[in-house]
Structures are given as C-alpha cells and as structure tokens.
C-alpha positions in Angstrom: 38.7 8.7 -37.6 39.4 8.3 -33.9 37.3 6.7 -31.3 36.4 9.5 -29.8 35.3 11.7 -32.9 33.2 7.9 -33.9 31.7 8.0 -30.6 30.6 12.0 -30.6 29.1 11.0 -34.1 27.5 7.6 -32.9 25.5 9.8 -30.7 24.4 12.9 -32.1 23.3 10.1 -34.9 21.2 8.5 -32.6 20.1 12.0 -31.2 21.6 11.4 -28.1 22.9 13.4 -25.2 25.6 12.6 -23.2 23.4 11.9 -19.7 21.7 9.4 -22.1 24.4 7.4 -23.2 25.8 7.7 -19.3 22.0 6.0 -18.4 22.4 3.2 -20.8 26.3 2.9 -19.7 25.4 2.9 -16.0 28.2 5.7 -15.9 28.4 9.0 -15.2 27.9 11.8 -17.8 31.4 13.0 -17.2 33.1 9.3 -18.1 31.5 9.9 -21.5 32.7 13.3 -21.7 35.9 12.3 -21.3 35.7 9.4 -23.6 34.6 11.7 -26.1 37.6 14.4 -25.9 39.5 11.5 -25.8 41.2 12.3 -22.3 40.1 8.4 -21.6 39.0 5.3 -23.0 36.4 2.6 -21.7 37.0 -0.6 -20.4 36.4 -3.4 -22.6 33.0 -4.3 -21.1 32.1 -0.9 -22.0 33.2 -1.1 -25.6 31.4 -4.2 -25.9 28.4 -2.5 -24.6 28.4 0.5 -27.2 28.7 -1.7 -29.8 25.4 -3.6 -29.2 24.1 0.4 -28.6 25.1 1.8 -31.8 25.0 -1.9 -33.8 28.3 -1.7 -35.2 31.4 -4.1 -34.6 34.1 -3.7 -32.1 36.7 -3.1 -35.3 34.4 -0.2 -36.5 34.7 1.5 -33.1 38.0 1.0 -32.2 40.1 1.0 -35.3 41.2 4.3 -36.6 41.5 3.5 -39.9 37.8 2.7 -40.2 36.6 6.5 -41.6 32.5 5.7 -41.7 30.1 3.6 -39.9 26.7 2.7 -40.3 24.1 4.1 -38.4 21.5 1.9 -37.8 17.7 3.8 -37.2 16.9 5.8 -33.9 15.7 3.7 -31.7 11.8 4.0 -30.1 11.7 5.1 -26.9 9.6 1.4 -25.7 8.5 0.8 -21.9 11.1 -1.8 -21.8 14.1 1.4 -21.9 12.1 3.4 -19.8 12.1 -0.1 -17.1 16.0 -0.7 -18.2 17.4 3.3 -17.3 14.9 2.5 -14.1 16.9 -0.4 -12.5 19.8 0.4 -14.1 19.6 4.2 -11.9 18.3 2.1 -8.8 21.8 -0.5 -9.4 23.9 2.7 -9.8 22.1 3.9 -6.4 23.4 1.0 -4.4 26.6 0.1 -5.8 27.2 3.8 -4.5 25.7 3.3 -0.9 27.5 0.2 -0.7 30.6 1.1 -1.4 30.8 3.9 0.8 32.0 4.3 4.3 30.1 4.4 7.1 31.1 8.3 7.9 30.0 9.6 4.3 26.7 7.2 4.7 25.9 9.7 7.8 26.5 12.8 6.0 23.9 11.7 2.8 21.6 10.7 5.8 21.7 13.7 7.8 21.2 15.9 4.1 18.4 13.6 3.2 16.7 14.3 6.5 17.3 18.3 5.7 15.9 17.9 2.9 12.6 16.1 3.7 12.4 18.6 6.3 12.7 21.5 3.8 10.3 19.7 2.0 7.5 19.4 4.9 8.0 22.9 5.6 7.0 23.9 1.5 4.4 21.6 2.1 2.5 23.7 5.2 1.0 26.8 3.2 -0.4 24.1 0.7 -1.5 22.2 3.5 -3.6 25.1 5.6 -4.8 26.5 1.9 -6.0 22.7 1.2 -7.6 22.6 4.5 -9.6 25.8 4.0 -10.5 24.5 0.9 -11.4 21.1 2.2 -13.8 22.9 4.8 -15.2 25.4 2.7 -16.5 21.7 0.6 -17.5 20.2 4.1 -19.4 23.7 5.1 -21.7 23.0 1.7 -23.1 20.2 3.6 -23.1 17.9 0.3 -21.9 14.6 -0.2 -20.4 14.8 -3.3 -18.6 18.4 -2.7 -17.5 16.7 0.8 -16.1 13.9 -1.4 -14.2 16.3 -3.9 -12.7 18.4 -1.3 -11.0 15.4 0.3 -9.9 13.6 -3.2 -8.4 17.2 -4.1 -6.4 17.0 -0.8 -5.3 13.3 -1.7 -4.0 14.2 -5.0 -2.4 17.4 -4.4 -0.6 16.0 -1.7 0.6 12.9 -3.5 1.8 15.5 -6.5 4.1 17.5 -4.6 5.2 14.5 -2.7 6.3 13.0 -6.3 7.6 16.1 -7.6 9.5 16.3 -4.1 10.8 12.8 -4.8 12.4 13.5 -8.4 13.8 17.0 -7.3 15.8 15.7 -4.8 16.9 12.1 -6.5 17.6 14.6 -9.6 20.0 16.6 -6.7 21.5 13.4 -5.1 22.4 12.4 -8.9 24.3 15.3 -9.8 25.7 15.7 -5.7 27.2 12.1 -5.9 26.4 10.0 -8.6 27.6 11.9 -11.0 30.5 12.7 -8.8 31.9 9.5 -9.4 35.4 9.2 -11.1 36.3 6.4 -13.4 39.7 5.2 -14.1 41.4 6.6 -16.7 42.7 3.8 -19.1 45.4 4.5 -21.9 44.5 3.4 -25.5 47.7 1.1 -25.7 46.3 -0.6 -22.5 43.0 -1.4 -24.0 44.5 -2.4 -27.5 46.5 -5.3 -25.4 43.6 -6.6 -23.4 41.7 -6.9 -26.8 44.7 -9.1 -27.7 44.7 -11.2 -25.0 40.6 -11.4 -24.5 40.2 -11.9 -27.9 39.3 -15.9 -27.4 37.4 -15.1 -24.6 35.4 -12.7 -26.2 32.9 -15.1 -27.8 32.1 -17.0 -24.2 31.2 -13.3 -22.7 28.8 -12.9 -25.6 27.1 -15.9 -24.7 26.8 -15.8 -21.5 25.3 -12.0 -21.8 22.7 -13.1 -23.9 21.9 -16.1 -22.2 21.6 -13.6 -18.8 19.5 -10.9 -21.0 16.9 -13.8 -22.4 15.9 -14.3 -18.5 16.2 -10.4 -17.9 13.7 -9.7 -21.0 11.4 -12.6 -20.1 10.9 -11.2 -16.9 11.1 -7.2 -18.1 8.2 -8.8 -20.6 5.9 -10.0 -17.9 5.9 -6.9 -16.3 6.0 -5.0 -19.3 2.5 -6.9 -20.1 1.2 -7.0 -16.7 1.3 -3.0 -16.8 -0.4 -3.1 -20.3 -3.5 -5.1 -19.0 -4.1 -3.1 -15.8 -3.4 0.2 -18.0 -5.8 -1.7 -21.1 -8.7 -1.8 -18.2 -8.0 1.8 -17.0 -8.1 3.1 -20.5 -11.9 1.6 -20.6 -12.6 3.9 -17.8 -11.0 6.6 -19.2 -13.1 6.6 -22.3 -16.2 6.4 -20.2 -15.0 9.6 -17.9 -14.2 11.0 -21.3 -18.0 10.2 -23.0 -19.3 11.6 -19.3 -17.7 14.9 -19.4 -18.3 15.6 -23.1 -21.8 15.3 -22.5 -21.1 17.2 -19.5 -19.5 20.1 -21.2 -22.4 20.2 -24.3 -25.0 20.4 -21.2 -22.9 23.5 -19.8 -22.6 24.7 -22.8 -26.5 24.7 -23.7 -27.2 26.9 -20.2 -24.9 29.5 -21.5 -28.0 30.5 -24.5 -30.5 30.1 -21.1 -28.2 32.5 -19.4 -26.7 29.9 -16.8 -22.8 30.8 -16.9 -21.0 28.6 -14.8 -17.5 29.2 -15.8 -16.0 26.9 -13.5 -17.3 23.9 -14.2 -16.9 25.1 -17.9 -13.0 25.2 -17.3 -13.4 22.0 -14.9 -14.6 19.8 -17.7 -12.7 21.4 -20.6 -9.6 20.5 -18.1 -10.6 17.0 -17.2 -11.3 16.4 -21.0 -7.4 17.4 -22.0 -6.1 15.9 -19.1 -7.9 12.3 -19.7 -7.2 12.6 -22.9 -3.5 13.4 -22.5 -3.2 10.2 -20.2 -5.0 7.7 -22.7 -2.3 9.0 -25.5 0.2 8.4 -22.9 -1.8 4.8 -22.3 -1.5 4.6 -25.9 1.7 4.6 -26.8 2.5 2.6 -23.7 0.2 -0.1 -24.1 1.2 -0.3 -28.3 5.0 0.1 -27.7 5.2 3.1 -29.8 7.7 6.1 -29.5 6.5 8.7 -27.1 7.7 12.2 -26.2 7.6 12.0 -22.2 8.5 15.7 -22.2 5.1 16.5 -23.7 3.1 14.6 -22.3 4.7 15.5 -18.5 4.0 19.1 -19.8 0.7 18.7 -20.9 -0.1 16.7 -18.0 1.2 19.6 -15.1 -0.8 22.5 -17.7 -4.0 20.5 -17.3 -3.9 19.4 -13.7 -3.6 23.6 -13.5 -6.4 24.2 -15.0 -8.6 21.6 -13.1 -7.4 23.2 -10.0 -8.1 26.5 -10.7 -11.1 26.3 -12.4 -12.3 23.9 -8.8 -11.1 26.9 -7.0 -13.4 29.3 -9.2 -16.1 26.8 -9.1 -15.7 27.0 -5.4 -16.2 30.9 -5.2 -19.4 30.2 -7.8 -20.9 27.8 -5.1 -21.4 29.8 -2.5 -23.3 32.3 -4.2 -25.7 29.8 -3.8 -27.9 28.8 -1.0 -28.3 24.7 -0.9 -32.0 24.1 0.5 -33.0 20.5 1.5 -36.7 19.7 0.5 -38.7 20.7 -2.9 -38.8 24.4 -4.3 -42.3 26.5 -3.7 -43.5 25.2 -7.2 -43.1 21.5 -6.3 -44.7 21.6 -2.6 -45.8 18.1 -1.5 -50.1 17.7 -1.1 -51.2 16.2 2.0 -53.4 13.4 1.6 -55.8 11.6 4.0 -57.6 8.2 3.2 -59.9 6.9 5.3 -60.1 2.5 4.9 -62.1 0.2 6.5 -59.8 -2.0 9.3 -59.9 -5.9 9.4 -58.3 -8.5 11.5 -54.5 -9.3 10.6 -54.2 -6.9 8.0 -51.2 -5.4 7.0 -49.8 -2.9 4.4 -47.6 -3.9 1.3 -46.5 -2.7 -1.9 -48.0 -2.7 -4.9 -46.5 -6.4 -6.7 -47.5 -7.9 -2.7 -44.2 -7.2 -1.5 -44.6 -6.3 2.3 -43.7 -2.7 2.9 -40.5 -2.0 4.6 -40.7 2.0 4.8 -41.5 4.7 7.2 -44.2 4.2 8.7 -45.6 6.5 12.0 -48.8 5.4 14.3 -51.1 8.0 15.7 -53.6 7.2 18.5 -56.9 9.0 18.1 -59.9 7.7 19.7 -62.5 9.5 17.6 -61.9 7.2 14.7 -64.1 3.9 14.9 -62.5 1.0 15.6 -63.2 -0.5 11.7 -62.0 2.4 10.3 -57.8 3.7 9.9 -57.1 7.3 8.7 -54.0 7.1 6.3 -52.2 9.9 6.2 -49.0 10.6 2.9 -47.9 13.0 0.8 -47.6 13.7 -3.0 -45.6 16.1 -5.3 -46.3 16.6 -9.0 -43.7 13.7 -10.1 -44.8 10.9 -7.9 -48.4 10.6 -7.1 -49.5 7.7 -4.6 -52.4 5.8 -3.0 -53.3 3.0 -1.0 -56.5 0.9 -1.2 -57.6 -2.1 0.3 -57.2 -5.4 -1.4 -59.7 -7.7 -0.9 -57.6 -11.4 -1.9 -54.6 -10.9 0.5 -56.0 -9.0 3.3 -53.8 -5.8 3.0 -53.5 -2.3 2.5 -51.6 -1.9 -1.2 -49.0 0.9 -1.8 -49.0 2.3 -5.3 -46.4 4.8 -6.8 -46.9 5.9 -10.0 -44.2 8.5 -11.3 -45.0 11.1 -14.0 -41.3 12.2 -14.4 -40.6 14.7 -17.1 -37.2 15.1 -17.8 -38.0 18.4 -19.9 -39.6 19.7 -16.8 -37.5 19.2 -14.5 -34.8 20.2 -16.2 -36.8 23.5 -16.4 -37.5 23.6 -12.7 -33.3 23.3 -12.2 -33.1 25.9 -14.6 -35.0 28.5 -13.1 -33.9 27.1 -9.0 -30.5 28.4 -10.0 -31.3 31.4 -11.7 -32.7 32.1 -8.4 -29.4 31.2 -6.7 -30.9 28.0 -5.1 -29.9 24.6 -5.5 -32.7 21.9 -3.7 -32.1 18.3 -3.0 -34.9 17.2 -4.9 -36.4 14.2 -2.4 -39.0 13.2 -4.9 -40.3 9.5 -3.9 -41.8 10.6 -0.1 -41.7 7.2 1.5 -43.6 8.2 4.8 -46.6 7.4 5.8 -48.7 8.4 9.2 -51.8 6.0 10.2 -54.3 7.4 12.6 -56.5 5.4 14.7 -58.2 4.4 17.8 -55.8 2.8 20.8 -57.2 -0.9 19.8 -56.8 -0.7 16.4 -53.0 0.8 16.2 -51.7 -1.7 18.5 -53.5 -4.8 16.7 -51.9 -3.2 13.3 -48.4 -2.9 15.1 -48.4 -6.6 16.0 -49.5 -8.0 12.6 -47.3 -5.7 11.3 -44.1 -7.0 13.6 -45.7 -10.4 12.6 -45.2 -9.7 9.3 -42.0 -8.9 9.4 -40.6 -11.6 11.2 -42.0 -13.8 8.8 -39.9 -11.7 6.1 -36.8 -12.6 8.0 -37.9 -15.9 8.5 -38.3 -16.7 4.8 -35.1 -14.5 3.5 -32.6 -15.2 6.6 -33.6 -18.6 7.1 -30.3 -20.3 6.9 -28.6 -17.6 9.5 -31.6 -17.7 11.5 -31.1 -21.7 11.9 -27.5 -21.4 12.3 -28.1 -18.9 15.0 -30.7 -21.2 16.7 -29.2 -23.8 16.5 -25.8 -22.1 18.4 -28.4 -20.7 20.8 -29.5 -24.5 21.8 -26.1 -25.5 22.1 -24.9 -23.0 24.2 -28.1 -23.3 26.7 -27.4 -27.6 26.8 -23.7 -26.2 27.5 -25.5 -23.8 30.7 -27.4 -26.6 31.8 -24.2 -29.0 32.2 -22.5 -26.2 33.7 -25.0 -25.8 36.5 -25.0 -29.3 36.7 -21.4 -29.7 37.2 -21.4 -27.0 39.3 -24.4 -28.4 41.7 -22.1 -31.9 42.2 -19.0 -29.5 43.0 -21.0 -27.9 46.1 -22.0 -31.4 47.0 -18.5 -32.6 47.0 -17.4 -29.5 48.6 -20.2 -29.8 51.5 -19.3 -33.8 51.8 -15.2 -32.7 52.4 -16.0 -30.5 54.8 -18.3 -32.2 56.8 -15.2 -35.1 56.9 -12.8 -32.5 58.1 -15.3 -31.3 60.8 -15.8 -35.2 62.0 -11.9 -35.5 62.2 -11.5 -31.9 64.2 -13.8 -33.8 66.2 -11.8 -36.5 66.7 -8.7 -35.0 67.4 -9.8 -33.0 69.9 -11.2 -35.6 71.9 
C-alpha cells in the first residue's frame, strides 16, 4: 500500500478531515491534499509528526510493502487540542506576517481596515434598533428594566463583535494562509534523508519530548486554571438555573389565574436551555470529556434567539402596563396622630434603643402646649407602627411590627396586573412629622443633633481622632506660619530703614 492511500485511510480512521490534519500539521489543507494524491511527500519532520498522530511507526507509514496498520482509538476532543490548534493557528499567523514583505503587509492592512469598516457599517441598524430598545427600558422608569436594556446592549454588541472576529479570521485563512505553497519533495529524496538521519533520529525524539513536557506543564496550568474559574461559574449557573425554574413554575401557575405573560414564559424557558447548554459545555470542559462544539455552538446561537425575542415581546407586553409609584387603592396608608407628653433632652429611637436615623420633618404650631408634641406617621395594612414614651431612657420609642402575608400579597399583585398596573410597593413608611410649639421643636432639634453626634462620636471615633488630631496639626502649622511671617515684616521694615539711613548719607 502506498503512503498516500495509508495516509487517506489513517484519517478517515480517525474521522478526520483534511483542514484537521492541516491544524495539527501546522500546514495548509492543500499540502495534505497533495500528500494524499500522492503529487508530494512531507518532509521528514512531518512524517515524524503523523506518526505520533496516528501512533504507528515510521516503517508502517513509509514502507510500501507494509499492507495494514493499526488504528489506534479516536481520539477525545480534550481542552488541551482545542488550546494546541489555538497557538498552533496564532504561530501559523505570524510565521506568515513575518515572512512577508513590507508591500504585501500594506495590502492585508488596508483589506483588514475594509473590512472592519464593512463590519461597523452592519453594526449601525443593530446599533439604532438596540438604542430604541435601550430607551424604551430607560422610558419605564425602573431600575431593573434600565439595567436589562443596557446588559442587552453589552452582549449583543460583544456577539457580533465575536462573530465579526471568526468570519473574517475564517476569510484571512482561506485568502492567505491557506494560500501558502509547500515544496514539493520527491519520494527518492525523502527515502535518502531517512538514510542519512537515521542516527539522528533518536536525539530529535528526545529533544521533542523534553520541549513538549514543559509545553504540557504549562498547557496544564492553564488548562486547570480555566477549570477552577469555570468550576466557580458552574455554581452560579446552577443557582440562576434553580432561580428560573422556580421562576417559570410561578409563571406557569398565573396562566390557571389567567395571567399570560408569554414573554417572560419564553424568557425563562430560554435562559433555562441556554444555562443549561453552557454548564454541559462547562461539563465536558471541566471533566475532559469529548464534546461536540458544533452542537453546543448551535444550541447556544438557537437559545440566545429565543431570549432575545421573547425580551423583545416582553418589551411590547410591558407597556401595556402603567407603572404607578405608591400603594394600590386597597392598600392606602392611615394617617396617624399621637399626642405625647414633652420632657427635657428627650429624643426618639427605635424600638431595641437604637437612636433613629430616619426621616424625620418639624412643624411649628403654637397652639400645642409646650409639654405636649403631636406625632404625626402613617400605616398600611402590612406594617403597622407606633411610638410611646419610655419612661427609663428618656425617649420616644419607634415600633414596627409587620403582618406580611405572602398569600395576600401575592393576591394583591395578582389582581394589580389584571388591572394593567404594576405599583412599587413602598411598604415600611419611614417618615415621620412632629408638630409643636416654636420652644419645644427647637429644644427637640438640638437634643436630637446632640444625639447624633454622639452616634458618630461612638461609631467613627478612630476617624474622628485622626481627623482631629490633623486639624491641631495643621492650626500649630498656621500659627508658626504667622509667626514666621511677623519676623519677615520685621526684617523687611529693619532693611529698609538701613537703606533709607545710607540714602541719607550719600546724599549728604
């Protein structure tokens, strides 16, 4: 059997196309072409090379009178090929730019600048459409939507960007890297360097391994670098994927309540395949196992579809509905008024005597005694507060005590957005207005500021003293300053009344 028909038959055994075996030769699909219709033969490198590929000897290869070979098992496609063919393309890459001239370097710049260009201009409608898009989130006046719109910008962008990238390093391989011609080199010729390289041939050997053993020790750290930061990611992953399962039962309970909200139906069936898609891609990477990068890149652009079009129909669902900032009609907040006896240096704090740190409003009315304060909140069916005075510390105590039912509000949602509307929900009211006379609101304002200072003085106590303590220093720095600059006038005044004695003098 010739080399060429072994070769051929190597290949298909190891289910192998030509551009593959070029990638792991670091030569170009038509050098194995040729090899194969026997129009050429490789260099002895080469040779040496397919037999470590295809684990056979360099007799089975190359002599003729060898009719079968063993095939040895397919191998896995591992992370460590996938980083191989990946700096093995990038070395191809620059052997190429740097063996060419200086005039063929400016033609491959000036296309790859026609091409970016080509490239930016694609990129415009998706640009203005992700801009609308973008703004119709930012016109919704919510946080999180606001927050969406601008991570779908990110990632579309950084898609086509990518899939930019590999179209045109796919064109510049088949334009010139592929383009490359090999020297053609007669059987006979190769037969006689075998011959004469034949003692030589175990020193190469050697020397390959001992340069591979560093290559794999350092492909191996990176290799298990990835698979630690991927490891971590997977964790997240499962927790998105846990999230939007419950996500997608809790959609698909409001269906039976009439709720249809078949965008973020299709939103979190796509975000469930596509995070499940990337942990079996995690998988296999993280375990070494064979994977089937066609698939996965597949299932991967299907998915990342889907999620896009089902935000776009989740968009058109949105603004059916009108986004109102308070509590809905059958949750209206209940003005409350307490009236409490006043006392000297008494303040208000929270219920566990932690000094109040919210919203607080004065209000001057001079109808109110001076040993009385009218307190003025408000309460809503799910949080319910008072204020009374405590006796022990001298103070006004805050209590909130929530009666949150999760049935009933989920009820209250529920029949907001059958109604269209979607409220913010700001449950725990943390204002609170006092009323009294002129006197008595500005003795509570200072105890209050009292108060408070004393909070910083007990929680920033080490910044406070550092900043003190840089304040004195720089006022003893003022004070020599002023005196330095006091003994300058005097020495100033004492020169020139010397020059005025000597004018004097002279002029006499």
């Amino acid at each position: 059997m010739k080399f060429s028909e072994k070769l051929q038959t190597l290949r298909k055994a190891k289910k192998m196309s030509q551009e593959d075996l070029s990638v792991l030769m670091d030569v170009s699909r038509q050098s194995v072409s040729k090899w194969e219709s026997g129009t050429s033969y490789p260099e002895m490198d080469k040779l040496l090379q397919l037999c470590k590929i295809f684990s056979c000897s360099l007799d089975e290869l190359t002599n003729d009178e060898v009719k079968e070979i063993n095939v040895t098992k397919e191998e896995k496609v591992t992370p460590k090929n996938l980083v191989d063919s990946f700096f093995g393309s990038i070395e191809r890459v620059y052997r190429f730019l740097t063996t060419r001239e200086p005039k063929e370097l400016l033609r491959i710049g000036i296309e790859f600048f026609l091409f970016l260009f080509i490239f930016y201009l694609c990129n415009l409608p998706i640009s203005i459409i992700l801009y609308m898009i973008s703004k119709s989130f930012h016109n919704l006046n919510i946080s999180l939507f606001v927050m969406v719109g601008e991570l779908l910008k990110i990632i579309v962008q950084v898609l086509y960007w990518i899939i930019a990238a590999i179209i045109y390093s796919h064109i510049f391989k088949i334009r010139y890297i592929d383009e490359q011609k090999v020297p053609e080199i007669k059987k006979e010729e190769v037969k006689k360097e075998l011959e004469l390289k034949k003692e030589k041939e175990e020193v190469k050997i050697i020397e390959t391994k001992s340069y591979l053993s560093f290559t794999n020790l350092l492909m191996k750290i990176i290799i298990y670098f990835l698979k630690g930061i991927l490891f971590f990611c997977s964790l997240g992953l499962v927790c998105v994927l846990v999230s939007l399962c419950i996500l997608l039962s809790i959609l698909v309970m409001g269906v039976f309540d009439h709720l249809i909200f078949v965008g973020f139906i299709l939103f979190t069936i796509g975000g469930i395949a596509l995070t499940i898609t990337l942990l079996n891609w995690f998988f296999h990477f993280i375990f070494s196992s064979k994977v089937n990068l066609k698939r996965i890149f597949i299932s991967l652009l299907i998915n990342t579809i889907i999620v896009g079009l089902s935000l776009g129909i989740s968009l058109i669902e949105l603004t059916q509905y009108e986004f109102i900032e308070g509590l809905p009609s059958n949750m209206e907040e209940k003005k409350i008024s307490q009236t409490l006896p006043y006392k000297e240096n008494i303040y208000f704090e929270n219920s566990g005597y932690y000094f109040y740190d919210g919203n607080i409003t004065y209000e001057i009315d001079n109808t109110i005694s001076k040993d009385q304060i009218k307190i003025i909140y408000m309460n809503n069916k799910y949080y319910k507060k008072s204020v009374y005075l405590n006796e022990g510390t001298n103070s006004y105590q805050i209590n909130t005590m929530n009666n949150i039912n999760a049935k009933e509000i989920i009820n209250d949602i529920k029949d907001n957005i059958k109604e269209k509307k979607i409220y913010s929900y700001p449950l725990d009211n943390t204002e609170y207005k006092i009323v009294g006379c002129k006197e008595t609101i500005t003795k509570l304002q200072k105890t209050m500021k009292e108060k408070k200072e004393e909070r910083i003085d007990i929680y920033y106590q080490d910044e406070l003293k550092e900043v003190r303590d840089e304040n004195d220093y720089l006022r003893e720095q003022i004070v020599n300053l002023l005196e330095e600059k006091e003994n300058y006038i005097n020495r100033i005044e004492e020169y020139e009344s010397t020059i005025n004695n000597l004018k004097d003098l002279l002029t006499k």
